[in-house]
Each structure stands twice: as structure tokens, then as C-alpha cells.
N, C-alpha and C positions, 0 to 999 in steps of 0.2 A: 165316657165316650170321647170328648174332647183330650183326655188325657192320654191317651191311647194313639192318637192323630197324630201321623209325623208330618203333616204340615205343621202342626206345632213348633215354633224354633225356639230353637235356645239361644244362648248368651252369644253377642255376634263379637265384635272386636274386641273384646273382655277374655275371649272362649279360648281353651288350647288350640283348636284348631286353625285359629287365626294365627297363633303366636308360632305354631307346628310351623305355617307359611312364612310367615317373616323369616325364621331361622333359616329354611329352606332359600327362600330371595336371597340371603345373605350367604350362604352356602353355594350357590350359584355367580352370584358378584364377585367371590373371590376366584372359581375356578376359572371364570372370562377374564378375571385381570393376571391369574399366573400365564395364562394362554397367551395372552397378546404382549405380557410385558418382554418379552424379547425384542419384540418388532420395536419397542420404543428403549431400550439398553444396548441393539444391536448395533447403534451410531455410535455409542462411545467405544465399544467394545472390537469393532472393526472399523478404525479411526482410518481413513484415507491418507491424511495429511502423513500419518507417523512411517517411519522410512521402514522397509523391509527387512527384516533380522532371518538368521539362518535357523532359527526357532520357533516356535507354534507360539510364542506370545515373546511380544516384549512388554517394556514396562513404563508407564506415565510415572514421573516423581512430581506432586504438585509444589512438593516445598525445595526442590533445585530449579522447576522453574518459575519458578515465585522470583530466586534470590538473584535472577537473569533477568528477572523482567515483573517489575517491585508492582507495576500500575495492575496487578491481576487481582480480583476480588480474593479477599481474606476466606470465603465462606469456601474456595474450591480446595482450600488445601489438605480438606479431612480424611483424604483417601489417596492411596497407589492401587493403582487397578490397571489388570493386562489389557493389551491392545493385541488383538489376534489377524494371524496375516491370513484368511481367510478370505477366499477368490468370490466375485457373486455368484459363481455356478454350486457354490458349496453353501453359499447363504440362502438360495432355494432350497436345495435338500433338506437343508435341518429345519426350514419354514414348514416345507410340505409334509416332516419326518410324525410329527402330530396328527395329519389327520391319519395317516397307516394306523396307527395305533386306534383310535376311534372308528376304523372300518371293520376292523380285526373283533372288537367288542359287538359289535352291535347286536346281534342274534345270541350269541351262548350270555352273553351279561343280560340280556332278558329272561332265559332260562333261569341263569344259577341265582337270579333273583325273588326267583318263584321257590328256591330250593333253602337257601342261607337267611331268606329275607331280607328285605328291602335295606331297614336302618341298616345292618350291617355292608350290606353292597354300597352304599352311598356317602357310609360313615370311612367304610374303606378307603374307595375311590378316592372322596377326599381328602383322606391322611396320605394317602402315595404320592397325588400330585405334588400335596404341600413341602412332604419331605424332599421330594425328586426338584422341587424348584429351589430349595434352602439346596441343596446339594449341588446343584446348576452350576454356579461362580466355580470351584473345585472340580467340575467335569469338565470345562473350557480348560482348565490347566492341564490337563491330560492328555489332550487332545479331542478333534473334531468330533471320530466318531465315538465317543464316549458320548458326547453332547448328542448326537442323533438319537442316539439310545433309550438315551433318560429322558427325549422328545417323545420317542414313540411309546415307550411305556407309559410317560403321562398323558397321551392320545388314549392306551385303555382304561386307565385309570379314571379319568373323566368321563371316558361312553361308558362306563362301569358306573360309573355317580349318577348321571344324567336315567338311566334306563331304571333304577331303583325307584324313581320318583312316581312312575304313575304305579306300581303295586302299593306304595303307600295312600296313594290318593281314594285306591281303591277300597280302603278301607274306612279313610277319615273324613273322606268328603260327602256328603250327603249331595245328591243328584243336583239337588236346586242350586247349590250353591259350587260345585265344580268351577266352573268357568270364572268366578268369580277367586275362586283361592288359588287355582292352576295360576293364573294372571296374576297376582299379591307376589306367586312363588317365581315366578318369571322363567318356569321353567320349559318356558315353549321356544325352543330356541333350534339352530338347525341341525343339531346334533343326535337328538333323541326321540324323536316320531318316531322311527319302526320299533320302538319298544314297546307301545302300546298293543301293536296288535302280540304280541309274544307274552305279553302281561298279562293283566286284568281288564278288559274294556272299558274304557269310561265314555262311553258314546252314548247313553243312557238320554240325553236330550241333544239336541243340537251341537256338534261338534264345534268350536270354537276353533277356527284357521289360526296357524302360527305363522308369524312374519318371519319374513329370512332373515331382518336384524331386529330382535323384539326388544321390547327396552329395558329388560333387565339386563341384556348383551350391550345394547346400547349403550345404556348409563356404564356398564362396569369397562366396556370399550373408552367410551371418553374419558372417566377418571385413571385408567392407568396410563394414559395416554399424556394425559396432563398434569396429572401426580408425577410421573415417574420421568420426565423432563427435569423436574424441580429435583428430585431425588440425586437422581444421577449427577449433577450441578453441583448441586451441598457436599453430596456422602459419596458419590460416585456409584456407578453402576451396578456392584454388585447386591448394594444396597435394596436396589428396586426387590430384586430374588427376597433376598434376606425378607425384608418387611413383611412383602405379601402371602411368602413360605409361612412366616410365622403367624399371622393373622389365620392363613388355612388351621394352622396347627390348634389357636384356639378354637376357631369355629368347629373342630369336631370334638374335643372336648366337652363342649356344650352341646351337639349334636348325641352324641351314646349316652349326656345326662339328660337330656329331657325329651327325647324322641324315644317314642315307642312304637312298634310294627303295627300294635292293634287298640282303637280307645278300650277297651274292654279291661287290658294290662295295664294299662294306665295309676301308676299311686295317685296322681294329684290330678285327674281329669273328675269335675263337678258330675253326681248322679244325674241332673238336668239334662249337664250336655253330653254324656256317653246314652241315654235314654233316648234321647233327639238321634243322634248319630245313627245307635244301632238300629232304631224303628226305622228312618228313613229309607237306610241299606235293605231291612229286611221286606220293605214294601215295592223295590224294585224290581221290573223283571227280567226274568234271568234270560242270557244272552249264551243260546247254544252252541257249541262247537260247531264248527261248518270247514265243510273243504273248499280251498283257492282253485280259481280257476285259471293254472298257470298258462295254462298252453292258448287259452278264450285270449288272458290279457297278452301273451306275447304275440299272438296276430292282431290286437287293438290299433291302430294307429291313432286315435285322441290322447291314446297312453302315454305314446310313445314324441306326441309332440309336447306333451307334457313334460314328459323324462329331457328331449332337447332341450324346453325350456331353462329346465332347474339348471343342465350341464351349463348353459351360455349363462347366465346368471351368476352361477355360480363364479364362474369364470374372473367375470371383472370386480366381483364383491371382492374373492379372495385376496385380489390384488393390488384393490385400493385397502384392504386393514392390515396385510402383512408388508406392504411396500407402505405405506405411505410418509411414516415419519423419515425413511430414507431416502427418499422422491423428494420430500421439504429439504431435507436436510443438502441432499447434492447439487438440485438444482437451484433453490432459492439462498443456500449458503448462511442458514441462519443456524446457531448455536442449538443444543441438545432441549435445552429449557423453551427457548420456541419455538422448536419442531413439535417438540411434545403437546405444545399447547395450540397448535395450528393443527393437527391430526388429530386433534378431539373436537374439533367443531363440527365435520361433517355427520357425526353420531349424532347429534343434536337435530341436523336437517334431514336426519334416517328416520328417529321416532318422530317427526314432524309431519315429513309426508306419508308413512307409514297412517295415523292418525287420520290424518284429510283424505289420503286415496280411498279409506274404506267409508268414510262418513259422505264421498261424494258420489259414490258404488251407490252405496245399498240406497240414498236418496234417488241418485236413475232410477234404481229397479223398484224402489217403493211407488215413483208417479210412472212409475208402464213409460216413461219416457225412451226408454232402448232394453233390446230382450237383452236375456243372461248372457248367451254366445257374442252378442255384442260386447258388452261390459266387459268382458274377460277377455276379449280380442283389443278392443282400445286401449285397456289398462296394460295390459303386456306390450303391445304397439307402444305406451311413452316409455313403459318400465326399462325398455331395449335399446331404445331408439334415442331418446334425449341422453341416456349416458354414454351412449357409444358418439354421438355428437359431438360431447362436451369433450370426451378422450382423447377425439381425433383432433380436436381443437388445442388440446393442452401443448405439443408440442411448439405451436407458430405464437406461443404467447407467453413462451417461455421468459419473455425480457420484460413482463411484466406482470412484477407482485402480486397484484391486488386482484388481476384476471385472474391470473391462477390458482388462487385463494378461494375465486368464487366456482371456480369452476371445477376444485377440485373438492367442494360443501357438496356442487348441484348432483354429484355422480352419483354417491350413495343415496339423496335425497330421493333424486326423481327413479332410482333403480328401487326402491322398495313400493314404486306404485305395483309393480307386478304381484303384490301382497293380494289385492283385489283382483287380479288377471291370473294368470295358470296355476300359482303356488298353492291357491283353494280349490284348482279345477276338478280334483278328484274329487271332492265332497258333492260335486253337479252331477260325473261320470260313471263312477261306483260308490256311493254313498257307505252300502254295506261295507268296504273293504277299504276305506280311505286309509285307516292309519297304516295298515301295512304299505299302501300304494305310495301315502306319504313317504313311508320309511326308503323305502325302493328310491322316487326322486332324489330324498336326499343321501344317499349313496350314490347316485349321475353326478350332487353336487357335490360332494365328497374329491370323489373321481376328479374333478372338474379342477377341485381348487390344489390336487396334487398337483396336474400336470401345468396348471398355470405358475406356479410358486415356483416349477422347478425350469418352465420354458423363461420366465421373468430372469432368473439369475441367469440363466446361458446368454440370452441376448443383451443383458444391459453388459455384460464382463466382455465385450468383443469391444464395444465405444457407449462412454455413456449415452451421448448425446441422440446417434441416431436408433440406439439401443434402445431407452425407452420410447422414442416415436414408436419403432416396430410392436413393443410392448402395444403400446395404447392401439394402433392402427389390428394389428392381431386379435384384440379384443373386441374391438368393434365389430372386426369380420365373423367371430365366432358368435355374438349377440344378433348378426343381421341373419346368418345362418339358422340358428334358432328361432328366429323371428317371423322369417320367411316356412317354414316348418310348420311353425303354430296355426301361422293364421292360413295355413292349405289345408291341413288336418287336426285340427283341435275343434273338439264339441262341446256342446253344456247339455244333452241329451243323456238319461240313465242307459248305460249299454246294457243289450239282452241280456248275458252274461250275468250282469251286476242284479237281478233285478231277482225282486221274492220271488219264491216259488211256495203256489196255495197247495194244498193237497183238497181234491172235490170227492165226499165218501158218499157214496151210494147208499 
């Protein structure tokens, strides 16, 4: 009888399934550093200083101006790399050219998921990026939109990777333990919520809320941030592509060799632990087909101040991880190496208060100190409000380093309090139907971070200076807007709509 038991566990960090997640974490860390590594290779590659050519690139020689100018570090001479004359209204576009590609996925990549299966959707995903970023360097010598291209494709490419993940979970994860190897795999990030509901459910216990920067995003945000400083310095720019292309390259190698779609196919998974697995799965219960109630949510207004939420959120997130190594770099005038390495700090103070907003949440609401609607209204009130603060601030303190410093840590920090405020509100609202609602929000945030990335280039390319004031003061106003929104119409009440329906049989 005990043998029989899928409380019974098997082998835990020993187990494939563990190791399934690692690869997976790591799978992930590389596609958030091919993603971002732009924003931290786009300062050398669109060099301000370098004089206008009648050409789509000119050309750095380290070893002519070495032989001008003898006192330059030995280490920068390893590379000739183009400097392209590309306007900031054009460096928004190709910033924002990625998420189009990840909006365009989101629904049929949950589909053909359930059709080709998962390894292969993810195995995919991941080799296109990898190749499309090793091929990155040679697409800039082409021209712009050649580069937009191989942005937006690797926008599908990635919602293609990311959407794969939860039909694998659904088969490897035993109930209990979900929340626990989703979280190892760091695959909760803002990209691939609405794949769940188009997948396989894994709501089987307690939904586990995903942070807008969670720290697999996090940590793979600050290492290419801060790696790729160093890179570009030594090897130069193109370099950053090259590596991390090629790292993609292995990691799927190793992904089609030891990922399998189901334990069951497995050669090398332990009789223990496929026995544990599949009794687990098969003692769960089964979660019906049900129809949405689109027309219920689109008259909701808690919905919809939810949807504002994510769009203003979104808003100033997008704008501190795709501007910020060139915001160091313009205004504070410091080299590519410490730009790089001054734009990986504030990842640091994302999983930080990420971490304590939720540990000082759920202790409110554990001592009945403040209701739910409270908690999710105060934690979105600092999530909005102290970064839009620090934003409007950043300009009058521009002449001074070290404020700036702190103040450009405190934006993403204090913006992921909203982690505990509206970004969970759906699981208060319609519990039944979060992950799609999820998925919904983060499409407003999708949305949000297009037109931010592509309003940020127009306005700093007129004057830098009062350019990004507007930037930051714009943001602010779109965060008070959302703000203001939430807290007139956002609930923590299950809506009618959302709520079981019993059948009473005579």
C-alpha cells in the first residue's frame, strides 16, 4: 500500500527532474542575456563621439589609434568593429523590434506546442535566437533593417522557447513540487504567462505569482550587463553576440540530448523516480475544459485597472533595462566597461525588493494587520509612486554621480514592490482564469514597453539633455495615471463571473 502512495518521493536534487530544471534555468539565462545584450554593445556600436560617414558604418582601427595615441590599454587592440550612424529614433525601433516578435507568438506557440511538443518548440526557439544573435554583428553591416528583422524574429523565437515550458512541466512535475522546480527553472518571467492557459494547467495547488523581474531575468540581466562591458573593452563588441550566440548553441545541444517530452521515454530516468512522477500525475484531478467569459471580463473594471497597472509598469521597467547602459554612458560619460557594470546593479535591488515586498505582504495579511485590497493598493501606491519619484528626480541631479547611481538602483528596486500589489491581483479577482488574465496583462505590458522604447528614442534624438527629463517626467505621468486607475477601481473580491458554478440535482 505505501508503495503505491504518490506521496511517496523519490530522489530530489539527485533526480532528473531536478537536473531537467537546471538545464532549463540555464536555457533561460542565456535567452535574457542574448535579449538584453544589445542595450549594453549598442554604446560601442553607435559611438556618439565618432564623425558621420556617408555610409551605414564606419570603422574603429584599435591599432591606428593606438600608434596616435601610445598611452591606450594593450588589452583594446583585439578587435576593428563598426560604429553605425544610427539616429535614437532608430535605436528605439530596433529596441522595441523584439517585443513584436514575442506578441506575434504568444497564442499559436502555445498551440503548436501541444502539436510538435514541447522539447522540440523550446529546443527550437532556442537554436533561432542563438543563431539570429551569432549572425547579429553581419546584419548591422547590411543595414538597419536587416537588424530589425533578426530582432523580431528573435522576439518569436524566444515566446516560441518560453511557451514550451509549462507543457513540459506538465508532465515532469509532480503537483507538490511544481512551484518549487518552475522557480530552480526561473521560468516565470514577463514573457510567457498566457501560455499556460493555452497549454496544460498547472494550477493543480496554489498558483505561484510571477515577478515582473524574477531572478532568473534578474541575474541573466546583470551578468550580460556586466560581462558584456568587459567584453566589448577586451574583444570589442561584436564579441558580446559571438559568445553568448554560441553558449545558446551549446545549450541546445544538451537540451535535444537529455530532454525528453515525457518521463515515461525517458532511457536514463531511475524506475523510482518515473514511478513517483507518473503516480503523482495520475492521482491528480483533472481540470475541465471551460469557456472564458470574454464579454463578463471586458465590462470588469478591477480587470481593467489591473491591465492599466501592468501597461504603466511596464512602461518605466522597459525603459530603465533597454536605455539604461546608454543613459550611464551619455550622461555620466563613463567608458563601455563601467557602464556595463553600473547597469547591473540595479538587477541586484529588483531581486532584492522583489524578495522583502512579498515576505512583508504575506506577514500583513498573515497577522489580519491590513485586508487583501489594502495590501495590493499600498504595494502598488510605493511600486508607482517611489519610481516615478526617483525618475523625476534623476534629471536636477544629473551633476552628481553618486545620486544618480543611487537613484537609478532605487527605480527598479522599489518598482517590483508592485510584485505583491496588482501583478497577483488576478489570482484575488478570478482565480479560475488567472493564467490567461495573466497572459492578457502581460500583452498591455508588451504593448507598453513597444511604445515606450520607441517614444524614448524620438525624444532624447531632438536634445539629449531636455530629452531624457521628458523621458523620465512622461513616465512618471503614465505610472500616476495607472496609479490613480488602480486605486478608484481595483478589488481583491472573486468577481461573479469568475466564481464556480455547482450544479443542485433533484
Amino acid at each position: 500500500m505505501d508503495e503505491k502512495s504518490p506521496s511517496r518521493k523519490g530522489p530530489d536534487f539527485c533526480s532528473l527532474r531536478y537536473g531537467l530544471a537546471l538545464i532549463m534555468h540555464f536555457s533561460n539565462f542565456t535567452m535574457i542575456t542574448q535579449r538584453v545584450s544589445l542595450s549594453i554593445a549598442i554604446i560601442a556600436m553607435v559611438n556618439s563621439t565618432q564623425r558621420a560617414s556617408p555610409s551605414n558604418a564606419s570603422f574603429e582601427d584599435p591599432l591606428a589609434d593606438t600608434l596616435s595615441n601610445p598611452s591606450k590599454p594593450i588589452k583594446e587592440l583585439n578587435t576593428r568593429a563598426s560604429v553605425y550612424q544610427w539616429s535614437p529614433e532608430t535605436q528605439g525601433i530596433i529596441f522595441s523590434s523584439i517585443n513584436y516578435g514575442i506578441i506575434l507568438t504568444l497564442i499559436p506557440s502555445g498551440y503548436l506546442a501541444g502539436i510538435f511538443g514541447a522539447k522540440q518548440m523550446l529546443g527550437a526557439g532556442l537554436l533561432i535566437s542563438s543563431l539570429l544573435t551569432l549572425f547579429t554583428p553581419l546584419a548591422a553591416d547590411f543595414g538597419v533593417i536587416l537588424v530589425i528583422i533578426i530582432r523580431t524574429f528573435q522576439g518569436m523565437a524566444q515566446g516560441m522557447a518560453w511557451t514550451g515550458q509549462f507543457t513540459i512541466w506538465a508532465k515532469w512535475a509532480p503537483p507538490l513540487e511544481r512551484s518549487k522546480l518552475t522557480s530552480i527553472a526561473g521560468s516565470g518571467n514577463q514573457w510567457q504567462d498566457l501560455s499556460q492557459e493555452f497549454s496544460v494547467s498547472l494550477s493543480f495547488s496554489t498558483p505561484t505569482p510571477c515577478c515582473i523581474m524574477p531572478e532568473g531575468a534578474a541575474f541573466g540581466s546583470f551578468f550580460i550587463l556586466c560581462v558584456g562591458g568587459l567584453i566589448s573593452q577586451a574583444l570589442g563588441w561584436p564579441f558580446i553576440f559571438y559568445i553568448f550566440g554560441s553558449i545558446g548553441c551549446v545549450c541546445c545541444l544538451l537540451w535535444f540530448t537529455v530532454i525528453y517530452d515525457d518521463p515515461s521515454h525517458h532511457p536514463c530516468i531511475s524506475a523510482r523516480e518515473k514511478e513517483y512522477i507518473v503516480s503523482s500525475l495520475a492521482h491528480q484531478s483533472s481540470s475541465p475544459r471551460r469557456s472564458v467569459p470574454i464579454k463578463a471580463m471586458v465590462r470588469c473594471l478591477p480587470l481593467w485597472a489591473i491591465f492599466t497597472g501592468f501597461f504603466s509598469h511596464f512602461w518605466l521597467c522597459t525603459i530603465i533595462i533597454t536605455y539604461l547602459p546608454t543613459y550611464i554612458s551619455t550622461v555620466l560619460h563613463v567608458n563601455i566597461r563601467d557602464s556595463g557594470v553600473l547597469s547591473s546593479l540595479p538587477f541586484i535591488a529588483a531581486s532584492s525588493c522583489t524578495i522583502l515586498g512579498g515576505q512583508l505582504a504575506d506577514f500583513l495579511l498573515s497577522r489580519s494587520l491590513l485586508r487583501l485590497i489594502t495590501v495590493r493598493k499600498l504595494f502598488s501606491s510605493l511600486g508607482l509612486l517611489l519610481p516615478s519619484l526617483c525618475a523625476v528626480a534623476l534629471p536636477f541631479v544629473a551633476s552628481s554621480y553618486v545620486t544618480t547611481i543611487i537613484l537609478l538602483i532605487l527605480i527598479p528596486g522599489t518598482s517590483n514592490l508592485c510584485d505583491s500589489g496588482f501583478i497577483i491581483n488576478t489570482l484575488d479577482v478570478a482565480p479560475r482564469y488567472a493564467s490567461f488574465l495573466m497572459g492578457i496583462s502581460r500583452g498591455f505590458g508588451l504593448i507598453a514597453g513597444i511604445v515606450s522604447s520607441t517614444a524614448t528614442g524620438f525624444l532624447i534624438s531632438q536634445d539629449s539633455e531636455t530629452g531624457w527629463r521628458n523621458v523620465f517626467f512622461l513616465s512618471a505621468a503614465v505610472n500616476m495615471l495607472g496609479l490613480v486607475f488602480y486605486l478608484t477601481f481595483g478589488q481583491a473580491e472573486i468577481q461573479d463571473w469568475a466564481k464556480e458554478r455547482t450544479l443542485t440535482r433533484l
